[in-house]
Backbone as numpy.savetxt, mean C-alpha at the origin, in Angstrom:
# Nx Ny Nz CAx CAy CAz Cx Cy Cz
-10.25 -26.48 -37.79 -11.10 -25.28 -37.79 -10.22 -24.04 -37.79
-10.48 -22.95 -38.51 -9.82 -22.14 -38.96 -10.08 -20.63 -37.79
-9.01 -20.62 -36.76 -9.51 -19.51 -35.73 -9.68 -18.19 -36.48
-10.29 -17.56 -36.02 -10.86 -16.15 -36.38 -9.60 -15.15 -36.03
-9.14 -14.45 -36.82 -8.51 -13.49 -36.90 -8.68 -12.07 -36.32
-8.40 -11.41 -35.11 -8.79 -9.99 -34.25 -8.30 -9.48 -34.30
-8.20 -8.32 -35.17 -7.37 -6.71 -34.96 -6.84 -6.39 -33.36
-5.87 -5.63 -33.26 -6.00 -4.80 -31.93 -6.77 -3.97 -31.90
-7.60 -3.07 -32.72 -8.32 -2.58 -31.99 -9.23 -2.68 -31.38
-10.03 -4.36 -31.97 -11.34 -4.91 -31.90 -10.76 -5.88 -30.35
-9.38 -6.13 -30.38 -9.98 -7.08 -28.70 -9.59 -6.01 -27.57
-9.22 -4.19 -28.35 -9.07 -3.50 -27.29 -10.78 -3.30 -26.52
-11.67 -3.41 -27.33 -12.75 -2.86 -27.35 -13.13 -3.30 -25.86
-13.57 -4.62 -25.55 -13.67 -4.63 -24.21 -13.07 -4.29 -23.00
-11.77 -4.17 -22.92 -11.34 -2.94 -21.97 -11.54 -1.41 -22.34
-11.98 -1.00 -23.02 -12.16 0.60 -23.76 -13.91 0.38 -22.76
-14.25 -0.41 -23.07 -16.07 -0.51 -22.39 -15.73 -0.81 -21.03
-14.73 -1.28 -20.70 -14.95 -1.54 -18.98 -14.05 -0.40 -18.56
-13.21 0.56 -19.13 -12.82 1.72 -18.55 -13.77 2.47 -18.38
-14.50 2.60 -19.75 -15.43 4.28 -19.86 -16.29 3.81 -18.45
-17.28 2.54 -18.31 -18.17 2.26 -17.31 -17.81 2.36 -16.44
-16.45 1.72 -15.60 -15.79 1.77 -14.11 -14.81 2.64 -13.73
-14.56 3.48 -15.07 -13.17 4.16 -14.28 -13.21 5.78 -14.81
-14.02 5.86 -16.19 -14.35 7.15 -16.14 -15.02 7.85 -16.00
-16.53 7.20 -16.33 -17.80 7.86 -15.76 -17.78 7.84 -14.74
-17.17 6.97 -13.20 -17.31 7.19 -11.67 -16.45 8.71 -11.83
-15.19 8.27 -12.45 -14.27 9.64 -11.64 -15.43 11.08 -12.31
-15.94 10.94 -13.40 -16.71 11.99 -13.71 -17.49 12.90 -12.75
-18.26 11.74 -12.49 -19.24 11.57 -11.35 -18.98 12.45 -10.23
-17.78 11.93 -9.54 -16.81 12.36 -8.58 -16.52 13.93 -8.75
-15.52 14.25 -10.13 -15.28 15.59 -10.41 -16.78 16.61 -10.28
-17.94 15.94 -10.84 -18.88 17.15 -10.76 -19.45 17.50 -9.33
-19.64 15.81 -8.71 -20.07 16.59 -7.40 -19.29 17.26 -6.33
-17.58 16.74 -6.49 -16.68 17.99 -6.25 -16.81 19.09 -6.36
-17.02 19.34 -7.13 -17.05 21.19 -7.80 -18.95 21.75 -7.79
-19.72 21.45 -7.36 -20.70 21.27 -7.41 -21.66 21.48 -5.91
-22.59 22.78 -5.42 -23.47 22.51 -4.35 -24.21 21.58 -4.12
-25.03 22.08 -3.12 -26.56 20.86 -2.95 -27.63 21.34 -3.99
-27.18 22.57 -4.54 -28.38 23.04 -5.48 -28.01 22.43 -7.03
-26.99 21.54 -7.40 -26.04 21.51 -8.65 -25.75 22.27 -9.30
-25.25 23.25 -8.66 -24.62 24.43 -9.22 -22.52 24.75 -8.64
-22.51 25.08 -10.11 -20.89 25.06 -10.15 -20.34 25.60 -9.03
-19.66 25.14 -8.05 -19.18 26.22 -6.50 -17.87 25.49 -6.24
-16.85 26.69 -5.90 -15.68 25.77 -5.09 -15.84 26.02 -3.54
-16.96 26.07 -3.36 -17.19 25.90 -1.64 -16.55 24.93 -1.40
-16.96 24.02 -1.88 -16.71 22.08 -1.06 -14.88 22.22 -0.70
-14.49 22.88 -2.34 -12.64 22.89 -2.10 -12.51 23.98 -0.84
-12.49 24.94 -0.54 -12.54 25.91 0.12 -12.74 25.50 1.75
-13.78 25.28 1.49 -13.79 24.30 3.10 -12.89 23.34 3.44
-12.56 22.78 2.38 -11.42 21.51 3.06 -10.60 22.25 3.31
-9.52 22.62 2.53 -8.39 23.43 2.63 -7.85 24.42 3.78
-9.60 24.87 4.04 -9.79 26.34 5.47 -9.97 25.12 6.48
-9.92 24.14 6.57 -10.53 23.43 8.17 -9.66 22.66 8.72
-8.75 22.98 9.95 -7.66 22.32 10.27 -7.62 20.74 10.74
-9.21 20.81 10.57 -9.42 19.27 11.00 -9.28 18.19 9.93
-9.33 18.63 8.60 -9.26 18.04 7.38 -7.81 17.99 7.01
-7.26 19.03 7.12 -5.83 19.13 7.02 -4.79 18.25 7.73
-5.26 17.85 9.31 -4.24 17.65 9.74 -5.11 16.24 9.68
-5.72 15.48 9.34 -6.11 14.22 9.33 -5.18 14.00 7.87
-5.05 14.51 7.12 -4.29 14.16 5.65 -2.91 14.03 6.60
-2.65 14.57 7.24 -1.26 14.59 7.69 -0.87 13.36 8.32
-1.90 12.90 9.36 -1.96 11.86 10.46 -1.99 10.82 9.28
-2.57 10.67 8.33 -2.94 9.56 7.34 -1.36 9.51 6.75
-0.82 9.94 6.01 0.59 9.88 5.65 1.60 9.38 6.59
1.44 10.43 7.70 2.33 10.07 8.80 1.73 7.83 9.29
0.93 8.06 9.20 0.67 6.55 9.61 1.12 5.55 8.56
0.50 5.90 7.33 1.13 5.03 6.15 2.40 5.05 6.01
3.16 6.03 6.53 4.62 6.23 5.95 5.28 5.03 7.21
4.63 5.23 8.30 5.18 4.52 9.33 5.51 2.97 9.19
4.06 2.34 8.84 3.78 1.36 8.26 4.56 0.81 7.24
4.65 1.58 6.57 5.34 1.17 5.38 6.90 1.04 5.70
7.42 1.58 6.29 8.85 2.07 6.67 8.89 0.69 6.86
7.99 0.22 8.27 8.01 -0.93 8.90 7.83 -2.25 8.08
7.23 -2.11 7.58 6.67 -3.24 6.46 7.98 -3.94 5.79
8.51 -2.66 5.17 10.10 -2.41 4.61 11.47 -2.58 5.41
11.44 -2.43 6.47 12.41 -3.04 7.88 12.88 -4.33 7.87
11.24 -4.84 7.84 10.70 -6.83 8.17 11.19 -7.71 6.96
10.30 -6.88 5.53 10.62 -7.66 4.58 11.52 -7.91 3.78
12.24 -6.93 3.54 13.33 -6.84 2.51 14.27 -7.92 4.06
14.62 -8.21 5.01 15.51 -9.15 5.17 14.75 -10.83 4.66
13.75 -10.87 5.13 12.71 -12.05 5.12 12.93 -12.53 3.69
12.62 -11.51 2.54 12.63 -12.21 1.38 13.99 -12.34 0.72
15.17 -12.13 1.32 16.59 -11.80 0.91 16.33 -13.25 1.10
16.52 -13.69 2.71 17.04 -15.03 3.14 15.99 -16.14 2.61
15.29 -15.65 2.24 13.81 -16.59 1.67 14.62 -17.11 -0.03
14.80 -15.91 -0.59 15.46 -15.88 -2.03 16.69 -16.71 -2.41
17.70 -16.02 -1.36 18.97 -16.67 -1.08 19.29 -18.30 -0.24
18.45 -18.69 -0.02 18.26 -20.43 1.04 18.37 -20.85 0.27
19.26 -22.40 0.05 18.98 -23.40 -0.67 18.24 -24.42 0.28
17.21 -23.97 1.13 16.46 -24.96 1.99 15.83 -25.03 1.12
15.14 -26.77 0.83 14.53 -27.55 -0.05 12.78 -26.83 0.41
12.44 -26.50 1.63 11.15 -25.83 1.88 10.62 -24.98 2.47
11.54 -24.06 1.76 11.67 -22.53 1.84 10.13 -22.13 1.54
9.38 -22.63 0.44 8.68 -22.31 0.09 6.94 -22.17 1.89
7.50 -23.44 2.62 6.72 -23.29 3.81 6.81 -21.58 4.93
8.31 -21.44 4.80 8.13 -20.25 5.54 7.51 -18.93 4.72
7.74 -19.15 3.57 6.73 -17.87 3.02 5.49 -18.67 2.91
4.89 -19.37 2.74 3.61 -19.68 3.29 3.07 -18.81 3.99
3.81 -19.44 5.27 3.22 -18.95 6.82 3.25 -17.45 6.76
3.49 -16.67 6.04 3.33 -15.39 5.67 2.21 -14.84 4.86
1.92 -15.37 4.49 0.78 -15.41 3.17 -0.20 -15.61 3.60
-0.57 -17.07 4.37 -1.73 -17.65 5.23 -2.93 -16.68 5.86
-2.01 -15.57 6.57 -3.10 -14.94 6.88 -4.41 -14.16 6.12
-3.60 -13.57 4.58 -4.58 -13.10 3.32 -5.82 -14.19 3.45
-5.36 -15.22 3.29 -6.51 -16.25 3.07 -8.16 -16.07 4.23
-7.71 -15.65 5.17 -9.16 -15.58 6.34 -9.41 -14.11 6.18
-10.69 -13.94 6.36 -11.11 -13.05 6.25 -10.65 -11.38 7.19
-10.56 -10.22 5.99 -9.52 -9.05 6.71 -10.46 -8.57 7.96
-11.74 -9.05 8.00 -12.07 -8.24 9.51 -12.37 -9.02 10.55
-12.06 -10.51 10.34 -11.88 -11.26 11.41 -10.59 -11.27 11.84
-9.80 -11.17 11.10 -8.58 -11.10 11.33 -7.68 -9.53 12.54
-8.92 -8.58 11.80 -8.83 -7.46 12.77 -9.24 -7.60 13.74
-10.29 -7.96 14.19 -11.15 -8.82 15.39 -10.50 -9.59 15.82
-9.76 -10.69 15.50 -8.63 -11.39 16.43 -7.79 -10.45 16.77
-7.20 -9.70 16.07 -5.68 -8.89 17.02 -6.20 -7.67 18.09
-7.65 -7.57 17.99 -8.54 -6.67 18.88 -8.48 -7.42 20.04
-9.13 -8.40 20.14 -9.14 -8.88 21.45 -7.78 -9.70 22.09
-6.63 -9.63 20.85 -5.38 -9.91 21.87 -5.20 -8.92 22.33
-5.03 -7.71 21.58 -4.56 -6.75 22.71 -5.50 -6.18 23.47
-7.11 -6.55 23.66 -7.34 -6.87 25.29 -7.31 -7.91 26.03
-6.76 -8.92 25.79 -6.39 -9.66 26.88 -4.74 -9.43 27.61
-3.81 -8.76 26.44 -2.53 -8.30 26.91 -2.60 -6.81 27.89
-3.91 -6.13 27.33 -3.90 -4.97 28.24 -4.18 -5.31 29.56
-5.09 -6.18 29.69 -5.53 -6.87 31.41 -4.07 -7.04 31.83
-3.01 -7.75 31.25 -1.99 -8.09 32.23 -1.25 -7.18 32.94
-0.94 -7.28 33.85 0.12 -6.71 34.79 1.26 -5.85 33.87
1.63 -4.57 34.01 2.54 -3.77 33.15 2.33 -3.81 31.89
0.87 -4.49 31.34 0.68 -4.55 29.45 -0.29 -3.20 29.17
-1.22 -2.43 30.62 -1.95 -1.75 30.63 -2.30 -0.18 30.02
-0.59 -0.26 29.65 -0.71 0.89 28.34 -1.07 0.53 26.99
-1.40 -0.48 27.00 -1.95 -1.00 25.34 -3.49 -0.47 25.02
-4.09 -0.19 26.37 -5.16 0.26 26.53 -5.59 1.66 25.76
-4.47 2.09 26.11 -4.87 3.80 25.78 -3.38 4.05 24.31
-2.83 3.41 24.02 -1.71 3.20 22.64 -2.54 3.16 21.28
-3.96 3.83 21.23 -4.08 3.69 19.44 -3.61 3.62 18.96
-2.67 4.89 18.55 -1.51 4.98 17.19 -0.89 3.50 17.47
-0.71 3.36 18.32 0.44 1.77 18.37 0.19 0.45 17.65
-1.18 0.40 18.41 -2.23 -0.75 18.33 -2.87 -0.72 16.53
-2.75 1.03 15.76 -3.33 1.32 14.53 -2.31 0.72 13.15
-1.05 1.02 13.75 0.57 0.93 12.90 0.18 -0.46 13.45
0.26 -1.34 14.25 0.92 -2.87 14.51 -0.17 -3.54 13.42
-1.27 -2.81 13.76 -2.20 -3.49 12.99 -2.09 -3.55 11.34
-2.08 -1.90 10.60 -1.70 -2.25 9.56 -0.41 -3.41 9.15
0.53 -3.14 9.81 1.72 -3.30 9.31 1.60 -5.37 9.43
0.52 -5.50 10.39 0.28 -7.16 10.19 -0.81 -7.46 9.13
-1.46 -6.82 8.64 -2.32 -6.89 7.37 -1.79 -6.59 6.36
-0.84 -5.56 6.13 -0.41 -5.34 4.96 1.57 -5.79 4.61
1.74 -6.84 5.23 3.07 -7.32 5.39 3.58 -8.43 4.31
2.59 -8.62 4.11 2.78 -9.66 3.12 2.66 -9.16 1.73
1.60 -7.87 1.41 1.96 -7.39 0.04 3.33 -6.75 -0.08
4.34 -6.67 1.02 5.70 -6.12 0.82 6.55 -7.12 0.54
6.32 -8.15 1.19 7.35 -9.59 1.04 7.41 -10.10 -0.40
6.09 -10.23 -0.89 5.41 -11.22 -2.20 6.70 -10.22 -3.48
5.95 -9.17 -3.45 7.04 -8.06 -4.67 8.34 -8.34 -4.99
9.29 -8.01 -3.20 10.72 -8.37 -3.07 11.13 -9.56 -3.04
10.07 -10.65 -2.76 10.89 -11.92 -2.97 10.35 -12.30 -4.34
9.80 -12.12 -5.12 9.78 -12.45 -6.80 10.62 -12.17 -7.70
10.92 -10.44 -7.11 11.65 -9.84 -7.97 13.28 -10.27 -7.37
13.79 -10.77 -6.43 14.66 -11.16 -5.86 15.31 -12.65 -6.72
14.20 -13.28 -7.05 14.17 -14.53 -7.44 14.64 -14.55 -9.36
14.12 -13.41 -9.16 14.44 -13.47 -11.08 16.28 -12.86 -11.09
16.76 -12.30 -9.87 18.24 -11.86 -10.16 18.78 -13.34 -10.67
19.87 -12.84 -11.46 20.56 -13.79 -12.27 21.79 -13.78 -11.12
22.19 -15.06 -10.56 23.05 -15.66 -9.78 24.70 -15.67 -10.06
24.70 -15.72 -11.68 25.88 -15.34 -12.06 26.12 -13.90 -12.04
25.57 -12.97 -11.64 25.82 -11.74 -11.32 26.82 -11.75 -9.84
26.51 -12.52 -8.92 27.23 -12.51 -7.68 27.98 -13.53 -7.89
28.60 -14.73 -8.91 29.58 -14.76 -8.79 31.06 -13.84 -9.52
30.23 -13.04 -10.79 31.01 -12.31 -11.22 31.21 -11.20 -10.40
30.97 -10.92 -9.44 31.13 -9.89 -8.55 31.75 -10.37 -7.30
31.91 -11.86 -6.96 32.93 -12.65 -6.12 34.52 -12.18 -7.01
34.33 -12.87 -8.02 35.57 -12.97 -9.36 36.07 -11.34 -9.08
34.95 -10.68 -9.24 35.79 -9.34 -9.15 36.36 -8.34 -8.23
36.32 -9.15 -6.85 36.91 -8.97 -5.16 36.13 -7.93 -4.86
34.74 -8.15 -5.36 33.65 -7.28 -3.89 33.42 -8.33 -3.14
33.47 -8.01 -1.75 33.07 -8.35 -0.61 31.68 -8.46 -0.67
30.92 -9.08 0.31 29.67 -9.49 0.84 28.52 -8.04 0.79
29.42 -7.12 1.38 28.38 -5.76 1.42 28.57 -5.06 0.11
29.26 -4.72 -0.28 29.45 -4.43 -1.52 28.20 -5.11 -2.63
28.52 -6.55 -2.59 27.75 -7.07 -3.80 25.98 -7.28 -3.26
25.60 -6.91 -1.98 24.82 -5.85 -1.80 23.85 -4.82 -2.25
25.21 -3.86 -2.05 24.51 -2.36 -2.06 24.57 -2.45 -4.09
25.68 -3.36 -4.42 25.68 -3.07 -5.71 25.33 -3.53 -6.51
24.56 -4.63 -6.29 23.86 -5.78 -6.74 22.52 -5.91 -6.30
22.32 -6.53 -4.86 20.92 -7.32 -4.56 19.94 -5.94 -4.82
20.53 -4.40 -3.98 19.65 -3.59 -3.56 19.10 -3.10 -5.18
20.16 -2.49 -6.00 19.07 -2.16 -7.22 18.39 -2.97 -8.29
18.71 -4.13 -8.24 17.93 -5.01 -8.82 16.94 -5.36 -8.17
16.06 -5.24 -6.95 15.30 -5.61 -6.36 14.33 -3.98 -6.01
14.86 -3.09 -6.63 14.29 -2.18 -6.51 12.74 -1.76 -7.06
12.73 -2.61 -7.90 11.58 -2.62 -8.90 10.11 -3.25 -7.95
10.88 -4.63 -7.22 10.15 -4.66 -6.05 9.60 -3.85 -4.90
11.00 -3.67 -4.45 10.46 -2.42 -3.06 9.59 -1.55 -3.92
9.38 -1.20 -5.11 8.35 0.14 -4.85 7.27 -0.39 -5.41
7.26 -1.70 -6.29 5.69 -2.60 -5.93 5.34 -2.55 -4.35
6.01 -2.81 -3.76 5.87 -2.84 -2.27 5.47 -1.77 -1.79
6.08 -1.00 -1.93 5.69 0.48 -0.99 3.95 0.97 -1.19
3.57 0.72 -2.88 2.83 1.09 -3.58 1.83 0.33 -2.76
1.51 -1.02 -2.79 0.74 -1.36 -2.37 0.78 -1.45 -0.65
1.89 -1.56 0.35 1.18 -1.06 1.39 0.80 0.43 1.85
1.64 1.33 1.19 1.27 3.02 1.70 -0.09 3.22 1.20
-0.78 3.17 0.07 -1.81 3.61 -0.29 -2.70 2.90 0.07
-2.76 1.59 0.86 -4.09 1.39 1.15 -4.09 1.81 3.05
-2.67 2.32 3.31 -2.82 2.36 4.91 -3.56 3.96 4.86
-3.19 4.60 4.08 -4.17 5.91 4.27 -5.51 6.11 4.09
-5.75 4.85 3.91 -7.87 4.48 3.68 -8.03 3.71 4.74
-7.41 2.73 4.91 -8.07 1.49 5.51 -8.57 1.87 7.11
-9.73 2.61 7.33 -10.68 2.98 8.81 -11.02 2.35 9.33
-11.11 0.49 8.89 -11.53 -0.41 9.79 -10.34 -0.83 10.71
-9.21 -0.81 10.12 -7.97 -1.06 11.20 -7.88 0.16 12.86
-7.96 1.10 11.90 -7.94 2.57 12.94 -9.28 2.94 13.58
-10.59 2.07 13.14 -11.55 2.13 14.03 -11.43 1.32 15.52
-11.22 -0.33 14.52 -11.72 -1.93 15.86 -10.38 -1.54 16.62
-9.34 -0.73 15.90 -8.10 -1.32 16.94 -7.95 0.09 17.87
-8.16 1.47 16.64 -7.70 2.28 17.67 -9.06 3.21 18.60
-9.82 2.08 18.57 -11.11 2.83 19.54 -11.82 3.60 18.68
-11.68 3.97 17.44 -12.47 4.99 16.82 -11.75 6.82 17.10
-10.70 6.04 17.34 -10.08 7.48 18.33 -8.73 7.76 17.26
-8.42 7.31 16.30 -7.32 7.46 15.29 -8.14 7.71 13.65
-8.30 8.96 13.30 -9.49 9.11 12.22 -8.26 9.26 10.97
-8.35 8.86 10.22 -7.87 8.93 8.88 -8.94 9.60 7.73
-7.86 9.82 6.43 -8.63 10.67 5.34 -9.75 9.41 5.31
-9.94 8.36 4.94 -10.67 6.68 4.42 -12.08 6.93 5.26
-11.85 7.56 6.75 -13.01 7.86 7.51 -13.77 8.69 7.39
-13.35 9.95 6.65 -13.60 11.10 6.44 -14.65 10.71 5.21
-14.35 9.86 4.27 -14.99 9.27 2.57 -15.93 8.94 3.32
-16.04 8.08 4.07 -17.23 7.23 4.79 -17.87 8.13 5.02
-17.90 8.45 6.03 -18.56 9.29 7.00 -19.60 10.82 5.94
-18.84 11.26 5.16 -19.26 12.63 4.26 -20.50 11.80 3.07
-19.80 10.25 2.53 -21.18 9.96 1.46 -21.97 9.63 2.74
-22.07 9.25 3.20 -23.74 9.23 3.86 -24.17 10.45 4.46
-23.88 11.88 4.37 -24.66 12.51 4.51 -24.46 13.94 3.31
-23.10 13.95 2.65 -23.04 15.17 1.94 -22.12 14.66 0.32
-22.88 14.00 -0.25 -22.14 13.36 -1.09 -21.11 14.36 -2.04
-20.94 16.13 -1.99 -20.40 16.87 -2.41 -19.26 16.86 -1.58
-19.27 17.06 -0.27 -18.06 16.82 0.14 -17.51 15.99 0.43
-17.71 14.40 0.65 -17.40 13.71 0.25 -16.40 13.26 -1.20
-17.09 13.99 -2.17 -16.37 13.85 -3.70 -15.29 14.65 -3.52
-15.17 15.59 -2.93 -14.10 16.81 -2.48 -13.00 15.94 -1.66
-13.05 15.15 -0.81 -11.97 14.34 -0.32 -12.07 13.13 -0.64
-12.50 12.98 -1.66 -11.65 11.49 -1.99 -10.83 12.05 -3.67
-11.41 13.19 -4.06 -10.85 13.72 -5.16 -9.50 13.91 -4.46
-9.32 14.98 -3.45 -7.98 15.02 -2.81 -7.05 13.73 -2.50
-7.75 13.15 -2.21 -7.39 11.67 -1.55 -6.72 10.74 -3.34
-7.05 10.92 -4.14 -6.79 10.73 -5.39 -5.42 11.50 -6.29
-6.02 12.75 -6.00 -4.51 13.56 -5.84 -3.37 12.85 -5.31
-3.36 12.65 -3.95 -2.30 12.28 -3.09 -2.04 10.73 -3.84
-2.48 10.34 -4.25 -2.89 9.17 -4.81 -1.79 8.54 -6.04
-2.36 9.69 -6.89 -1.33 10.00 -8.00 -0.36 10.57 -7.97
0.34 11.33 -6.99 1.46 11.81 -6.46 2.12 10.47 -6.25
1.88 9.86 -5.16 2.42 8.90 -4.64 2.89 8.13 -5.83
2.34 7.53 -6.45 1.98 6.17 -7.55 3.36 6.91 -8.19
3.25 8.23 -8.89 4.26 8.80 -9.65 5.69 8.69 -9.64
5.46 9.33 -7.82 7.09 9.25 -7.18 7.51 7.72 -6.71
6.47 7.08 -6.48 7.75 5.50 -6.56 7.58 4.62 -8.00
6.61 5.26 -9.14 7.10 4.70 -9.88 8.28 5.40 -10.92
9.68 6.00 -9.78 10.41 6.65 -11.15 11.53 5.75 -11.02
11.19 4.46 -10.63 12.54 3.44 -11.01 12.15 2.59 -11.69
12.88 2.24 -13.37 12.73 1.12 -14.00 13.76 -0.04 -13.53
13.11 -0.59 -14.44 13.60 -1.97 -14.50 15.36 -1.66 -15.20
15.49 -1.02 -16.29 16.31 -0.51 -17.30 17.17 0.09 -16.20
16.70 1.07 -15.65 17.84 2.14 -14.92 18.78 1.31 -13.48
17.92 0.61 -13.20 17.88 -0.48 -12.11 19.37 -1.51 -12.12
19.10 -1.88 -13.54 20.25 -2.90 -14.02 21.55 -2.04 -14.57
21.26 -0.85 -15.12 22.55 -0.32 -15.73 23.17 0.51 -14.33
22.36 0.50 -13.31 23.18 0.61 -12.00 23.55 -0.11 -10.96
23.63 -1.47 -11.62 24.06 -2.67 -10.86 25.57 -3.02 -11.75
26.89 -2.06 -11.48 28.08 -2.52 -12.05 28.58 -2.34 -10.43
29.65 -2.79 -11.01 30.89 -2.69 -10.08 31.74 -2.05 -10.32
C-alpha cells in the first residue's frame, strides 16, 4: 500500500490549530482583560494599581526570593547526585535514581499532606518547636522536595551523553581531577543545569499549595495572588498573571543563553 505523501505545511496544520485555540486566544483573552475595566472599557487602572501597591510588589519579590532559594538548593543536591549517578560503574545505579523519581509518581498534594503532618509531629518534640512558627523554612524544604527531581533528571541525561573519551584525553593531557571538571564535566552539562533551573524556578513562584498546607497560609506568593483575584476580579487577576508572564519570559530568556554549540567549544583545555 502506497503511504500518502504530507507537505510540511499540511502536518504543520494541527499544531497551528492547537496553538491559535490554547495558547493564543487564552493569552488574548488575558491581554484584554488586563488592559480593560469592569465596564470593558480600555483602562490602565488594573496596571497602575499593581505597580502603586506595596503589597503586590513585595509579594513578586518574596516569590523570586523563594524560587531563587529553592532552586539554588535544588542545584547544591543535584548536580553532585547526578555526577556520581553518571560517573558509577555500579551495575544498579539505575535503583538510586529511582528512589528519586518515586516520589513524582503519588499524588503532588498528598505528598504535601504527608510532609505537613511530619513537620507536626517533629514540632511536638522537645527543641523541634520552632518548626511551628518556620514557614519560609517549612515553604523552601517543601518546594525543594517536590521539585528535586526535575533538577536531577536534566543533569543526569545530559551528563550521560558526555563522551568519556573527552576525560581521557584530558588525563593524556596532565589536567588533574578539578581541572577536567571545571573544564569539562561543568560546561558540557550546562545545557542541563538550565533545563533544571527552568523547570524548578518557574514553577516555585506559582506553586500556593506548597506555601499554603505547609506555610499556614502565612507565606503568600504571586500563584496566590492569580487565585485569589479570578474569583472575584477577573481584570486584575489578568493584570498579574500578565506580569507573572513577563517575569516568565525574562527568566526562560536569561537561562536559555547557553547552547549546546557554545557549551562544547568551551570545553578545551
Amino acid at each position: 500500500m502506497k503511504i500518502p505523501h504530507f507537505s510540511r505545511k499540511t502536518l504543520c496544520i494541527p499544531y497551528a490549530v492547537f496553538l491559535i485555540f490554547f495558547v493564543i486566544i487564552p493569552m488574548l483573552v488575558i491581554v484584554f482583560y488586563a488592559f480593560t475595566d469592569k465596564n470593558m472599557h480600555i483602562s490602565l487602572g488594573n496596571f497602575i494599581r499593581f505597580f502603586s501597591d506595596p503589597t503586590k510588589l513585595s509579594t513578586i519579590v518574596y516569590s523570586l526570593v523563594i524560587a531563587l532559594i529553592t532552586t539554588v538548593i535544588c542545584l547544591l543536591i543535584a548536580y553532585p547526585v547526578a555526577y556520581i549517578l553518571a560517573r558509577s560503574k555500579m551495575k544498579r545505579k539505575f535503583v538510586i535514581l529511582l528512589l528519586f523519581v518515586l516520589p513524582m509518581w503519588i499524588n503532588f498534594v498528598l505528598r504535601v499532606n504527608a510532609l505537613r503532618e511530619l513537620f507536626n509531629l517533629l514540632s511536638s518534640l522537645q527543641g523541634m518547636d520552632w518548626l511551628a512558627s518556620s514557614n519560609y523554612f517549612k515553604t523552601v524544604f517543601g518546594m525543594v522536595y517536590d521539585f528535586l527531581p526535575f533538577m536531577i533528571l536534566p543533569i543526569y541525561t545530559t551528563m550521560l551523553k558526555i563522551d568519556p573519551s573527552l576525560y581521557e584525553a584530558s588525563r593524556d593531557l596532565g589536567a588533574g581531577a578539578a581541572t577536567t571538571f571545571l573544564r569539562i564535566t561543568v560546561p558540557l552539562s550546562m545545557p542541563g543545569i538550565m533545563s533544571g533551573v527552568t523547570m524548578v524556578f518557574l514553577p516555585s513562584m506559582t506553586n500556593y499549595v506548597v506555601s499554603d498546607m505547609l506555610g499556614n497560609a502565612k507565606v503568600t506568593i504571586i500563584g496566590k495572588f492569580i487565585y485569589e483575584y479570578f474569583g472575584t476580579d477577573w481584570h486584575m487577576g489578568s493584570m498579574v498573571a500578565l506580569v507573572l508572564l513577563v517575569v516568565v519570559f525574562v527568566s526562560t530568556w536569561l537561562t536559555g543563553g547557553f547552547s549546546s554549540e557554545e557549551n562544547v567549544r568551551g570545553a578545551n583545555l
